[in-house]
C-alpha positions in Angstrom: 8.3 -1.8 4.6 10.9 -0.9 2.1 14.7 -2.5 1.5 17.0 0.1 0.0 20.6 0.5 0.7 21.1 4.2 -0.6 19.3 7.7 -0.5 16.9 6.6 -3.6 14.6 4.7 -0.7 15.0 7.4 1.4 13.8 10.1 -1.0 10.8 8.0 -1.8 9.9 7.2 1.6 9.8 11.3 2.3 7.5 11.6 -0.5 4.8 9.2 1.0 2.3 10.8 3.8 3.5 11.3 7.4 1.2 9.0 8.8 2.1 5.9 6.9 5.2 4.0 9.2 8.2 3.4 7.2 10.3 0.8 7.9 13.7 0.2 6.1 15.3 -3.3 7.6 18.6 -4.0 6.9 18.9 -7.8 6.5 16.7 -9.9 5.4 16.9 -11.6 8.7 15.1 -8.6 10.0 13.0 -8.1 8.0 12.1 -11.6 8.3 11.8 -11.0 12.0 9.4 -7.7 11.3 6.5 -10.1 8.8 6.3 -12.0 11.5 5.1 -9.2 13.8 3.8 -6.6 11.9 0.9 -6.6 9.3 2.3 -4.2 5.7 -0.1 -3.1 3.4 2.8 -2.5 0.8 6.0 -3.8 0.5 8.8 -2.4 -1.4 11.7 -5.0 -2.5 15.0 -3.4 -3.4 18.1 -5.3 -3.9 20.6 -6.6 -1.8 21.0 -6.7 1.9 23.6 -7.8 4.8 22.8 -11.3 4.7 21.2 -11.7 1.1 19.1 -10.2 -1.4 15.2 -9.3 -0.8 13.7 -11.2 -2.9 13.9 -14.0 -0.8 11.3 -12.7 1.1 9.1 -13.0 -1.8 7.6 -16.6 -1.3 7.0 -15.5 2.9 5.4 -12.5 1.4 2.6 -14.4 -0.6 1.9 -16.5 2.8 1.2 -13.9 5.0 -2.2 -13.7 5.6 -3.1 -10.2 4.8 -1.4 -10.4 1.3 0.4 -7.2 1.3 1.1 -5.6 -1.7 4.6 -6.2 -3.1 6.2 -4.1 -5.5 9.9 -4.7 -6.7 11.6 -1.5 -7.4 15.3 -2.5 -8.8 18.0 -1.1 -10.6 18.1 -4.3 -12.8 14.9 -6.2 -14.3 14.5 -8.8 -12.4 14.1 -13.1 -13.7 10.6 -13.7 -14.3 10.2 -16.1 -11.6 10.2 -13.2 -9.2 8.8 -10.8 -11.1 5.3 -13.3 -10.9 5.2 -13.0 -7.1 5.2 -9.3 -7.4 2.2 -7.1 -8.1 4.3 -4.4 -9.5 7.6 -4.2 -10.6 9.5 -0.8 -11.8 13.1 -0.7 -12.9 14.9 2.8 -11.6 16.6 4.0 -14.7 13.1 3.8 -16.2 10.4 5.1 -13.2 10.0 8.8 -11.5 9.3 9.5 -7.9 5.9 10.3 -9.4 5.4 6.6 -11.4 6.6 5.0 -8.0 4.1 7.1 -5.9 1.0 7.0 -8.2 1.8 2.9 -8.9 1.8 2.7 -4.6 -1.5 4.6 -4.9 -2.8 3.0 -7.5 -2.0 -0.6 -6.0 -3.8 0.6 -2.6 -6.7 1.5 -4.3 -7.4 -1.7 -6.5 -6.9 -3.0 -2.9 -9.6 -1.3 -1.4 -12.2 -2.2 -4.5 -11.7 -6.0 -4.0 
């Protein structure tokens, strides 16, 4: 599940594999609505959305009983508060499409192993 507002999100999404579902909510109120019915195994947290900004989804994240991973991929670094209920967090100016993709990979994989 990935919260983006622009073509950035887009681009990365279309560099992941076919057969992982993608799903870009709009609000947090939906995306809200979609923890509550779907199990993530990553979570990518981007900004701000209709009715507030992503990272309010944070604390909900850490709840949910399969623990998905959380990365935070923002055009600003975020307060450290946030940044301790992410497992990753990457700052645009200063990550690829290959950083974002091998961090995602690397993430599932330390996953796996525990």
């Amino acid at each position: 599940m990935c919260y983006q507002k622009n073509n950035i999100m887009r681009t990365t999404l279309s560099l992941l594999t076919r057969q992982d579902e993608k799903t870009i909510p709009k609000s947090v109120a939906k995306a809200d609505a979609l923890l509550s019915n779907i199990i993530y195994d990553v979570i990518i947290l981007d900004g701000e959305l209709a009715d507030g900004y992503s990272d309010e989804l944070l604390p909900t994240l850490k709840k949910t009983p399969n623990q998905p991973i959380t990365i935070i991929f923002s055009a600003a670094e975020p307060k450290k508060e946030i940044s301790e209920y992410a497992d990753a967090v990457l700052i645009k100016s200063r990550t690829s499409n290959t950083q974002l993709i091998n961090t995602i990979q690397d993430l599932v994989l330390r996953k796996k192993l525990n």
